[in-house]
VOGU-3710 file (C-alpha; in Angstrom, 3 decimals, decimal comma):
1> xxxxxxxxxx> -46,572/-64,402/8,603  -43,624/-65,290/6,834  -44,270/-61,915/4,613  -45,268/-59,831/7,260  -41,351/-60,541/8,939  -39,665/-59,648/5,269  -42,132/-56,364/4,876  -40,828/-55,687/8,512  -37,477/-56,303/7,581  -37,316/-54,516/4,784
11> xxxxxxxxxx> -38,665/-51,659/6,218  -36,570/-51,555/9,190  -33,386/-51,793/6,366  -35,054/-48,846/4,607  -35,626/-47,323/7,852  -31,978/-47,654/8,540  -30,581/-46,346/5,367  -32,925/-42,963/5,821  -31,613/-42,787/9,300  -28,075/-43,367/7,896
21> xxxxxxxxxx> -28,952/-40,766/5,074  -30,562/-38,403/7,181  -27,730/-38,053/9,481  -25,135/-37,927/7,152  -27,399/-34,394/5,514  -27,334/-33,283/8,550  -23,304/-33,661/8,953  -22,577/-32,266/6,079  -25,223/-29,521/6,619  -22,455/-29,201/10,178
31> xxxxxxxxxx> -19,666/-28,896/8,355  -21,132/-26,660/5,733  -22,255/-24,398/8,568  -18,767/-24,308/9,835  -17,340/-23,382/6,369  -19,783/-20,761/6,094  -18,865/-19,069/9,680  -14,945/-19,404/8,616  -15,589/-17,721/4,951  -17,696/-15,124/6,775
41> xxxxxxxxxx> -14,782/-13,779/9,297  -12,556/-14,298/6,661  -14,742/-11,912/4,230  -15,197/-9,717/7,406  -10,803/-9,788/7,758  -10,781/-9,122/3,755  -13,606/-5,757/4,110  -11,227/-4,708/7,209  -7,960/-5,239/5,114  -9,795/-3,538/2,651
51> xxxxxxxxxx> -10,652/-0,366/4,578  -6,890/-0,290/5,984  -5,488/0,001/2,501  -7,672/2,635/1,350  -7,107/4,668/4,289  -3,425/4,189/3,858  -3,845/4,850/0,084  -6,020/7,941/0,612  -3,052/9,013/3,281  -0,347/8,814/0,596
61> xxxxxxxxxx> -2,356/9,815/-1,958  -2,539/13,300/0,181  1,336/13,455/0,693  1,986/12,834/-2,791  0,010/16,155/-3,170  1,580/18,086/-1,010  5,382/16,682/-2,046  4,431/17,316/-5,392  3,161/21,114/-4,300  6,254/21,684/-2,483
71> xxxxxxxxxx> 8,200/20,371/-5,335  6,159/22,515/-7,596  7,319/25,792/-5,701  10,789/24,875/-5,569  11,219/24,775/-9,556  9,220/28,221/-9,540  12,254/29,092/-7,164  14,728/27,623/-9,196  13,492/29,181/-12,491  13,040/32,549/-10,758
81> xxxxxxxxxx> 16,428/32,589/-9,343  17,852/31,546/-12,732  15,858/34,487/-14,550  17,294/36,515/-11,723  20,560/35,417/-12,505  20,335/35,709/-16,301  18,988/39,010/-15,972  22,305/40,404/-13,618  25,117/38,094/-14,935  27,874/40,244/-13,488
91> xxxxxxxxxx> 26,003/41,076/-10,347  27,129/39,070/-7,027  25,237/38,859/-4,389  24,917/41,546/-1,931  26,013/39,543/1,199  29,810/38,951/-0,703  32,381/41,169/-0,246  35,292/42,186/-2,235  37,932/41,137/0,244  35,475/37,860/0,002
101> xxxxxxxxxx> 35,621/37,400/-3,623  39,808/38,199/-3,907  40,270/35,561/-0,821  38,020/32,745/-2,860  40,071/33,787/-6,197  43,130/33,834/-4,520  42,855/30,358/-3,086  40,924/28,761/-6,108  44,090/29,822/-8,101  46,648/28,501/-5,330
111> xxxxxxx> 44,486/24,802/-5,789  44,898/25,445/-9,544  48,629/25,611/-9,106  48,911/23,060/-6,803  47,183/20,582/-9,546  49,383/21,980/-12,134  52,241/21,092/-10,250
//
């Protein structure tokens, strides 16, 4: 009998420890659960981020385009007006006057003077 109580025994220990075992597997299979759901909405947050930026990227991408069209035109402007220019050095405008011209002469000289002085 004496046997039978230490095979009882000892199977109620090992009993114990699986128990023990068993419900520490199946707190760590909790918390892995739980680490699984926060790295999931945190992927999900990440994708979302994601998208954002490429929107916003795609956005600016498009306005860099269309600054660097608009900039385009402006130095066909530029050299076109210069050609212009170079073409009728002598030429002024057609919106200036004489009496313009003599006034803008006449008082760029009188500042000339008065830095001379």
């Amino acid at each position: 009998m004496r046997t039978s109580e230490q095979n009882e025994c000892k199977l109620q220990e090992h009993i114990s420890k699986l128990s023990q075992e068993l419900q520490g597997t199946r707190d760590e299979n909790r918390a892995l659960q739980e680490a699984e759901k926060l790295l999931t909405a945190e992927r999900d947050e990440l994708k979302n981020d994601l998208r954002e930026n490429l929107e916003i990227m795609i956005e600016n991408q498009e306005e860099l385009r269309v600054a660097l069209e608009e900039n385009r035109e402006q130095i066909k402007q530029i050299k076109l007006l210069e050609s212009e220019k170079a073409r009728k050095p002598n030429e002024l405008p057609p919106d200036l006057t004489s009496s313009n011209v003599h006034t803008h002469t006449h008082t760029h000289s009188n500042i000339c003077m008065q830095v001379d002085v």
